[in-house]
C-alpha positions as CSV (number, residue, x, y, z in Angstrom):
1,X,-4.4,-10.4,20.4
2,X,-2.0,-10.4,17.6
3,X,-0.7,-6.7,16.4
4,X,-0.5,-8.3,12.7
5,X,-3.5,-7.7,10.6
6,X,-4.8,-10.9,9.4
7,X,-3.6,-12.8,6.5
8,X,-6.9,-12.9,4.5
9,X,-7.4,-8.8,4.4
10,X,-3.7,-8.9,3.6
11,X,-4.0,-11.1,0.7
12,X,-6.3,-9.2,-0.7
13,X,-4.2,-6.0,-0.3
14,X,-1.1,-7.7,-2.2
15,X,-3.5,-9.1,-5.1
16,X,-5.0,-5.8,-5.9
17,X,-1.8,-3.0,-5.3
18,X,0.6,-5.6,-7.2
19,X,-1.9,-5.6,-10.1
20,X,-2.3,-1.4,-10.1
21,X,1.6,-1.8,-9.6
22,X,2.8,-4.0,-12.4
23,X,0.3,-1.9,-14.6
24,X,1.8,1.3,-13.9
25,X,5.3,0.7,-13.9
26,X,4.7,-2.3,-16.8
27,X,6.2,-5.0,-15.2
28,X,4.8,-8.6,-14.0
29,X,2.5,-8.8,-11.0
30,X,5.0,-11.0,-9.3
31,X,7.5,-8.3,-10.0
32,X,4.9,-5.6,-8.8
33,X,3.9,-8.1,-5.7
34,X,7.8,-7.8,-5.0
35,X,8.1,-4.2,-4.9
36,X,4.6,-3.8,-3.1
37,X,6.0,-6.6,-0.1
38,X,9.7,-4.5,0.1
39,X,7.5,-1.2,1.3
40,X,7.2,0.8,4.0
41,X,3.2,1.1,3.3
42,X,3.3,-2.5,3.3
43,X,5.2,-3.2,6.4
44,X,2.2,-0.5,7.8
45,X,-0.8,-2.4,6.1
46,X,0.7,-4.9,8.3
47,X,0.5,-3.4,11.3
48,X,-3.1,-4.0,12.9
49,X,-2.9,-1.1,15.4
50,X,-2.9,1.0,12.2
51,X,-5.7,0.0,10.5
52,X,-4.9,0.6,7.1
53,X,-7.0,-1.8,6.1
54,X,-9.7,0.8,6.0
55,X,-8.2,2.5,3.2
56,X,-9.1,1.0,-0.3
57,X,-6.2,-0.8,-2.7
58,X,-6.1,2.2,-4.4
59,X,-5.5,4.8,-1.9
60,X,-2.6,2.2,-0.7
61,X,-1.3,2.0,-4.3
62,X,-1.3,5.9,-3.9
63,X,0.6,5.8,-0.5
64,X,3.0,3.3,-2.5
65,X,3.4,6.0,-5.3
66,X,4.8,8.1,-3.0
67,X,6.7,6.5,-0.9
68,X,8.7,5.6,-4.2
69,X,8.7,9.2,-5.6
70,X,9.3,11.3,-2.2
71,X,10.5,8.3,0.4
72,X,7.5,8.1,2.6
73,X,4.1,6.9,1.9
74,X,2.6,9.5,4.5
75,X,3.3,12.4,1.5
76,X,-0.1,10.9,0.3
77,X,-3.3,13.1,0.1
78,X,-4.9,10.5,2.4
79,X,-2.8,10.3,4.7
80,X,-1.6,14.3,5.0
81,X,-5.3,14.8,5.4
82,X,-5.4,17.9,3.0
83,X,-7.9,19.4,0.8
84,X,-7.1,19.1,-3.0
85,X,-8.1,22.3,-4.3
């Protein structure tokens, strides 16, 4: 059994955080398919045996948002696990 998550949940991943990336940061979705596949989140969403794949795009998109603002993706809400008050 491969440890990769498969290509066709992946895909769908990279079309939908690209998109919600080149619209926040207003570059092109190449461009925001670029900085999505450089990522730490990424290179987890890649990793079967973590199963971020149950996550939706835009809680990844939010683990991308912070990796870029504090250096780790595991800042995010969803990943800390905390309450938002």
């Amino acid at each position: 059994m491969s440890n990769r998550t498969r290509a066709s949940i992946l895909q769908n991943f990279d079309v939908e955080v690209s998109r919600l990336i080149a619209d926040s940061r207003g570059v092109s979705e190449m461009d925001g398919f670029r900085l999505f596949l450089d990522s730490e989140i990424h290179r987890m969403l890649e990793n079967n045996e973590l199963k971020m794949w149950h996550f939706s795009p835009i809680a990844i998109f939010d683990m991308w948002e912070n990796e870029v603002i504090t250096g780790d993706p595991r800042n995010s809400l969803y990943l800390r696990g905390e309450e938002i008050e």
